[in-house]
N, CA, C and O atoms as CSV, one atom per row, in Angstrom:
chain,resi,resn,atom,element,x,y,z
A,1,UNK,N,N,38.112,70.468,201.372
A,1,UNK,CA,C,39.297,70.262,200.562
A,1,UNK,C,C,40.429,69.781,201.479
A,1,UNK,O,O,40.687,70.264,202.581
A,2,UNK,N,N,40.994,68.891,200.957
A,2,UNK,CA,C,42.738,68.142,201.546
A,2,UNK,C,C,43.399,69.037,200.677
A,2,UNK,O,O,43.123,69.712,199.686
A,3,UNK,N,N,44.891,68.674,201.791
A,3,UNK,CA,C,46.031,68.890,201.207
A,3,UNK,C,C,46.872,67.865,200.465
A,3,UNK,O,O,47.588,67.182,201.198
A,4,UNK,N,N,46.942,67.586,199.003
A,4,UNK,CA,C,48.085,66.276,198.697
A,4,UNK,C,C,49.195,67.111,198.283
A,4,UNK,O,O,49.363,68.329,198.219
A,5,UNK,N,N,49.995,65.960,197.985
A,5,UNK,CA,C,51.416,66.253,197.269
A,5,UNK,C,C,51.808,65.276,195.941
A,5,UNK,O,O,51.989,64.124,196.334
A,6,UNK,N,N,51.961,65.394,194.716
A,6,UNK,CA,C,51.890,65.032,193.728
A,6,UNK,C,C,53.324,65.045,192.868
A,6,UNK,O,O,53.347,66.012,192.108
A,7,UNK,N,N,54.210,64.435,192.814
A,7,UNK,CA,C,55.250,64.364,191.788
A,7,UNK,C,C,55.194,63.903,190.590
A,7,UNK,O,O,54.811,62.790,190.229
A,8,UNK,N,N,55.715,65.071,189.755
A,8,UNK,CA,C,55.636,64.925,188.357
A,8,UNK,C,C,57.031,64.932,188.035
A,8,UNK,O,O,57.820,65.548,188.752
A,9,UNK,N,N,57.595,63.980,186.500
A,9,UNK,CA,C,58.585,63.802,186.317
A,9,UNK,C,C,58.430,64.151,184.730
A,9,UNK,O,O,57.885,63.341,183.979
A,10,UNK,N,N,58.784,65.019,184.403
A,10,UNK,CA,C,58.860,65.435,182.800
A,10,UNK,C,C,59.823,64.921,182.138
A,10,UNK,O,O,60.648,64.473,182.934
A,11,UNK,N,N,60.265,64.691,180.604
A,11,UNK,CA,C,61.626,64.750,179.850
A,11,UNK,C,C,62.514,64.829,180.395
A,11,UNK,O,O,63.373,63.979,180.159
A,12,UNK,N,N,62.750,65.703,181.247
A,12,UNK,CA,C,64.226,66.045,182.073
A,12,UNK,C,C,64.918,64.778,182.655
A,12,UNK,O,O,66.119,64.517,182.573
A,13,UNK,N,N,63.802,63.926,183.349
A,13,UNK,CA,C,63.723,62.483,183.650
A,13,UNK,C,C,65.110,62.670,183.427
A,13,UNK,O,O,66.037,63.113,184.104
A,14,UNK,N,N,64.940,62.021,181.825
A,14,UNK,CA,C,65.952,60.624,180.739
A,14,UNK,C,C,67.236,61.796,181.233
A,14,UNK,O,O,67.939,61.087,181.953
A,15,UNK,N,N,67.779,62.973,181.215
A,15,UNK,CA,C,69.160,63.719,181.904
A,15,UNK,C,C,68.993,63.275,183.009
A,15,UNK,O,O,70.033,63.667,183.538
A,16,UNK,N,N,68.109,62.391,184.276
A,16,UNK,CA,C,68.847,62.630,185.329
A,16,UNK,C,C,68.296,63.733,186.150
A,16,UNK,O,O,68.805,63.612,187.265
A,17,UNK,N,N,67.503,64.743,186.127
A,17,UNK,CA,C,67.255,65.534,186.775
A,17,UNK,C,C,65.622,65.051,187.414
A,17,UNK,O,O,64.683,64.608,186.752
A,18,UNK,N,N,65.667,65.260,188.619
A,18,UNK,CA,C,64.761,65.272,189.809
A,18,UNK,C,C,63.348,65.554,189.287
A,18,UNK,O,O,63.158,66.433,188.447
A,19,UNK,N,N,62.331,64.784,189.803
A,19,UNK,CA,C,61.205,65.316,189.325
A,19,UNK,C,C,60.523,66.363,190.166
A,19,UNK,O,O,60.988,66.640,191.272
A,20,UNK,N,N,59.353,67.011,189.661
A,20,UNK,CA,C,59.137,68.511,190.437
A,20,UNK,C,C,57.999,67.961,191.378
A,20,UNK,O,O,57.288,66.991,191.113
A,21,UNK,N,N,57.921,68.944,192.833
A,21,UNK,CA,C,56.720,68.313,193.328
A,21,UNK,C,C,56.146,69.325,193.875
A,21,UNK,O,O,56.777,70.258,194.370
A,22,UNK,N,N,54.339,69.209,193.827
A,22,UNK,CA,C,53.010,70.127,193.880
A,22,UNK,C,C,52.595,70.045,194.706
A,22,UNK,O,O,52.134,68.909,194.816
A,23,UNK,N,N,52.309,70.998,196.054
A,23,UNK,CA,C,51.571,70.735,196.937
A,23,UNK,C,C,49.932,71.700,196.433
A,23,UNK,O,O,49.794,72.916,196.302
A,24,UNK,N,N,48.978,70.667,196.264
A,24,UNK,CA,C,47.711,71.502,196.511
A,24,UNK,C,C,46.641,71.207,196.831
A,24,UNK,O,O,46.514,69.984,196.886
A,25,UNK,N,N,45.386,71.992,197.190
A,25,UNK,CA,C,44.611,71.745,197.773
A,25,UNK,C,C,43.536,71.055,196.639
A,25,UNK,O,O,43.351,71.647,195.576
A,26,UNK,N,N,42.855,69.794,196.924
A,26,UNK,CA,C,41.886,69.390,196.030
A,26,UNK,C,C,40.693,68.341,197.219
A,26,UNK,O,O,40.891,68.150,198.419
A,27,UNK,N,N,39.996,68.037,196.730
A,27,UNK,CA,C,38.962,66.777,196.867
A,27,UNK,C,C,39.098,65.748,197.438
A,27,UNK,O,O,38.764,65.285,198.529
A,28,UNK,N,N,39.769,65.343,196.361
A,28,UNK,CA,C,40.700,63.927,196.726
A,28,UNK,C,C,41.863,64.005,195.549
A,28,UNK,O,O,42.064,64.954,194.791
A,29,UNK,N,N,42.776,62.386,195.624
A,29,UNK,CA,C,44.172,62.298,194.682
A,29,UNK,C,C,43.889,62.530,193.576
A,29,UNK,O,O,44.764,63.074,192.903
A,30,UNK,N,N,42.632,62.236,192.957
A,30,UNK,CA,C,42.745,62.352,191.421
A,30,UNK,C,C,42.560,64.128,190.816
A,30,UNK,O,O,43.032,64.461,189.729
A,31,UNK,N,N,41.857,65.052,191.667
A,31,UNK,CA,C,41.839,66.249,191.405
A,31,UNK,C,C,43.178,66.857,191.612
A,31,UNK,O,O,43.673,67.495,190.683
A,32,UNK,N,N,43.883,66.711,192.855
A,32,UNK,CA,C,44.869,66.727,193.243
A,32,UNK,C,C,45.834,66.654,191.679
A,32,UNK,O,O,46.505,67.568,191.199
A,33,UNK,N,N,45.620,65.210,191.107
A,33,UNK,CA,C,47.190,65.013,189.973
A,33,UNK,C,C,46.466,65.732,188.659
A,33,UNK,O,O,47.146,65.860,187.641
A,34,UNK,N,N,45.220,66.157,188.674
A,34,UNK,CA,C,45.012,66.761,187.807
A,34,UNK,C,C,45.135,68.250,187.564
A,34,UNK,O,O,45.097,68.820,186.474
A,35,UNK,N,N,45.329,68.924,189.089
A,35,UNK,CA,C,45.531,70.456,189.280
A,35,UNK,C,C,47.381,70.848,189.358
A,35,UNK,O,O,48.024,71.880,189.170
A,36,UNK,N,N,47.722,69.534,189.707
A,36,UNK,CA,C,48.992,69.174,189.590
A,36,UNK,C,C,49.398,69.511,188.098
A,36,UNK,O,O,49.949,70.533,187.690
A,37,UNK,N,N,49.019,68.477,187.437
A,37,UNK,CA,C,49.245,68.312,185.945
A,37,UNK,C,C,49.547,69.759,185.272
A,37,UNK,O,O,50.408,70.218,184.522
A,38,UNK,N,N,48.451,70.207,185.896
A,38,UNK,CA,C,48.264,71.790,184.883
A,38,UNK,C,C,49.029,73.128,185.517
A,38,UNK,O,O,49.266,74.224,185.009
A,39,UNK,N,N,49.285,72.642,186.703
A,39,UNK,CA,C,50.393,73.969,186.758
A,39,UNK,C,C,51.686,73.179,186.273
A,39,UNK,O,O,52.493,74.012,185.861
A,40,UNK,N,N,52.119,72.059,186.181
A,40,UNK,CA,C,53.231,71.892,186.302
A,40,UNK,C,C,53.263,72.030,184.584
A,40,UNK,O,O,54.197,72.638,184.062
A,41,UNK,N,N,52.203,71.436,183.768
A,41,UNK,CA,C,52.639,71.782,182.135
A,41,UNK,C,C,52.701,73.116,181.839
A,41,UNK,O,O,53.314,73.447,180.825
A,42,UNK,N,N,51.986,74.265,182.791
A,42,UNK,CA,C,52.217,75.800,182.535
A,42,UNK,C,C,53.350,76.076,183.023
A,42,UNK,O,O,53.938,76.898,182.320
A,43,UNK,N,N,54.052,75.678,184.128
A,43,UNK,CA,C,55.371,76.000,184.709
A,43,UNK,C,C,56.571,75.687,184.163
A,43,UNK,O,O,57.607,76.284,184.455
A,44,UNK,N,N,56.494,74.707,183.318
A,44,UNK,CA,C,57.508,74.126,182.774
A,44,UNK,C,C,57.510,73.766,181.193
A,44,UNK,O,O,58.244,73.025,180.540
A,45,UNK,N,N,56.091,74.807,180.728
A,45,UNK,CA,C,55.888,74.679,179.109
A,45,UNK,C,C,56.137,73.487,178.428
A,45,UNK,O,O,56.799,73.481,177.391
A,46,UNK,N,N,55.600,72.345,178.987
A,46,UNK,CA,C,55.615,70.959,178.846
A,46,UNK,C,C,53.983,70.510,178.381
A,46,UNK,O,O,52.909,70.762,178.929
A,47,UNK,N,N,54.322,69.702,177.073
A,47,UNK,CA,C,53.034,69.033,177.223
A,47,UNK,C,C,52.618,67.520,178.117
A,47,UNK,O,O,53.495,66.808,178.605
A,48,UNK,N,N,51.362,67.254,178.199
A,48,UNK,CA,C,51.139,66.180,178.890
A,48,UNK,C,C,51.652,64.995,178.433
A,48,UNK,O,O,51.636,64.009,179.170
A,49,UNK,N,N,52.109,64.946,177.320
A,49,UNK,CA,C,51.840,63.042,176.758
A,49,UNK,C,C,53.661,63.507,177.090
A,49,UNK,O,O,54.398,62.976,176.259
A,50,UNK,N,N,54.332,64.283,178.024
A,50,UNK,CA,C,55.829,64.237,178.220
A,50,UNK,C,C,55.996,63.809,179.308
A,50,UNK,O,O,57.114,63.480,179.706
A,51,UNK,N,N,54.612,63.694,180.227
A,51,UNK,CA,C,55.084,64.196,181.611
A,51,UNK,C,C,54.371,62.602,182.652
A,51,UNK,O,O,53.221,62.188,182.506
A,52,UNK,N,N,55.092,62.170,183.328
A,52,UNK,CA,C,54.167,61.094,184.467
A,52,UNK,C,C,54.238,61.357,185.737
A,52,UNK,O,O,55.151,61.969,186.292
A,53,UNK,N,N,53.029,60.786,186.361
A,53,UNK,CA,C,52.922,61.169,188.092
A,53,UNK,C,C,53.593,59.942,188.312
A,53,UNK,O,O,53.484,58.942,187.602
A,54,UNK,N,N,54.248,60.053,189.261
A,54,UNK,CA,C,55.169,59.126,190.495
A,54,UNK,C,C,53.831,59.079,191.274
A,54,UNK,O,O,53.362,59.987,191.961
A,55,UNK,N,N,53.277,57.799,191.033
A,55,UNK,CA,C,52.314,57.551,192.332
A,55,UNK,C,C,53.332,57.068,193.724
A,55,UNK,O,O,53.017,57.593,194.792
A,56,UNK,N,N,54.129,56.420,193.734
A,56,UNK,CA,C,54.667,56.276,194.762
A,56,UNK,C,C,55.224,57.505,195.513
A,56,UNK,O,O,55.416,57.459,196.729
A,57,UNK,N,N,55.558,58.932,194.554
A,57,UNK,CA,C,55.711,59.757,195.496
A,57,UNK,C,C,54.313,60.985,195.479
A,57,UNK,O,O,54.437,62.203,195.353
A,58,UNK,N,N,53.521,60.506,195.583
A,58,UNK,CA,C,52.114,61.290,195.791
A,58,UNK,C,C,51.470,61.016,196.701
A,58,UNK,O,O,51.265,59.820,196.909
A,59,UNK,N,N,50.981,61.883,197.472
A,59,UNK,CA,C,49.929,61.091,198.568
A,59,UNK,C,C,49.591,62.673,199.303
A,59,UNK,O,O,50.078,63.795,199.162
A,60,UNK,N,N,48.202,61.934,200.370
A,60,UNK,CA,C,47.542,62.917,200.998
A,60,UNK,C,C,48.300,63.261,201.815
A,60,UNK,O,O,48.936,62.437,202.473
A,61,UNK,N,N,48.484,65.198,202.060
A,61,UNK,CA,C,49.495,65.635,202.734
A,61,UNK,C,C,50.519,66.480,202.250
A,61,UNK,O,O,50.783,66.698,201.068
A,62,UNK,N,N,51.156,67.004,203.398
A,62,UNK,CA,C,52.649,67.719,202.806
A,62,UNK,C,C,54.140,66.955,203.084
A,62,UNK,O,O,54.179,66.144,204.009
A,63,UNK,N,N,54.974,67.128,202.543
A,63,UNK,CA,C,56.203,66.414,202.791
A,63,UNK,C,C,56.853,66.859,204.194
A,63,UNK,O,O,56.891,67.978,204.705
A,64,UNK,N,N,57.147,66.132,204.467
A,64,UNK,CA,C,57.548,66.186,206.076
A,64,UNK,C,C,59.065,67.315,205.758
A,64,UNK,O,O,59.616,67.267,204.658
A,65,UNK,N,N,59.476,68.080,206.653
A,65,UNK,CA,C,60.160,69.080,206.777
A,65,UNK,C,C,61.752,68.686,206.519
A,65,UNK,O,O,62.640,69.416,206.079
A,66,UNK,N,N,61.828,67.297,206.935
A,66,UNK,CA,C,63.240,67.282,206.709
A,66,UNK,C,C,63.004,66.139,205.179
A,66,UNK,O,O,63.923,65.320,205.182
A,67,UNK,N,N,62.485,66.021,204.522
A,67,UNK,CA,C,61.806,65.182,203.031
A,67,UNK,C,C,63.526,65.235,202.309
A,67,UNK,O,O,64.091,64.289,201.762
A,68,UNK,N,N,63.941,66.279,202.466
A,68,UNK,CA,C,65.292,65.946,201.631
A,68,UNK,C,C,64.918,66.970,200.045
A,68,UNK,O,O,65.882,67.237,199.328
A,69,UNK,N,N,64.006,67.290,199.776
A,69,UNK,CA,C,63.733,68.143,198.216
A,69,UNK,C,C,62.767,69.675,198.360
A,69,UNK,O,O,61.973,70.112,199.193
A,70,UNK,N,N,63.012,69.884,197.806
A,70,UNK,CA,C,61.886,71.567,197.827
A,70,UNK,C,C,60.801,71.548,196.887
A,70,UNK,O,O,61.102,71.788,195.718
A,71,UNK,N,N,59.746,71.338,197.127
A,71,UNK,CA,C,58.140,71.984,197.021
A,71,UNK,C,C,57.963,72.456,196.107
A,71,UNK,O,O,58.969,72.753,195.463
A,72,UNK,N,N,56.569,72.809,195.503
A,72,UNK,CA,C,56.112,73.853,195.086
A,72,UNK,C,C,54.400,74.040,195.728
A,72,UNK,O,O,53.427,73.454,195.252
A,73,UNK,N,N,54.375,74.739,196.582
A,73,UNK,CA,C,52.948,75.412,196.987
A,73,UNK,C,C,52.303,75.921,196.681
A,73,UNK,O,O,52.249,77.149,196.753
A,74,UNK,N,N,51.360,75.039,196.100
A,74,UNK,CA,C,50.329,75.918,195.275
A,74,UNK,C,C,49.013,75.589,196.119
A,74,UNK,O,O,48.105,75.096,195.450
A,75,UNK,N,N,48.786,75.762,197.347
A,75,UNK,CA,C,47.855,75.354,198.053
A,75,UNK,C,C,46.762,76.418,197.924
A,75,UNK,O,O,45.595,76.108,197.686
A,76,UNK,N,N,47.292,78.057,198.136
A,76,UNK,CA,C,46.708,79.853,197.798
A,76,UNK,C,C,45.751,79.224,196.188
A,76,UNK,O,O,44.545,79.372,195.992
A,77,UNK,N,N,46.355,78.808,195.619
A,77,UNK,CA,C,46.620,79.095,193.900
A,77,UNK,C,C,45.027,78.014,193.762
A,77,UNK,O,O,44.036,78.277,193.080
A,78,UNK,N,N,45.190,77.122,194.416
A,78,UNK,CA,C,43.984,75.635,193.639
A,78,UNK,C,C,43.132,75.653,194.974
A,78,UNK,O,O,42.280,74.807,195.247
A,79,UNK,N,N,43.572,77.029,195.985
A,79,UNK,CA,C,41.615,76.574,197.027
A,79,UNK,C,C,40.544,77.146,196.145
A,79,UNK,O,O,39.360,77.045,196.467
């Protein structure tokens, strides 16, 4: 298993507010935006047809320390 990082941008979007981002452990990217997907629609009681991945901000890995935004680690949660 890798580590990716996956940004999801819900409704909140269209206000202006920041999209949320998932660090977890999967396979590869596509398990990754799919383990993504599902904590972030349980975390934020969102359904899917609300919510899109930012492929440009997804990729294999963690966000570098000074990234500028705060996480969510769910790396424990999806080994």
């Amino acid at each position: 298993m890798k580590t990716y990082t996956v940004t999801i941008a819900g409704p909140e979007r269209f206000d202006g507010e920041k999209p949320h981002t998932w660090v977890v452990n999967a396979a590869d990217i596509y398990e990754a935006a799919g383990k993504a997907l599902r904590e972030h629609c349980e975390a934020q009681e969102q359904s899917i047809e609300d919510i899109k991945i930012i492929g440009a901000e997804s990729f294999e890995g963690v966000p570098a320390p000074d990234c500028g935004y705060n996480w969510n680690d769910m790396r424990k949660e999806t080994a």
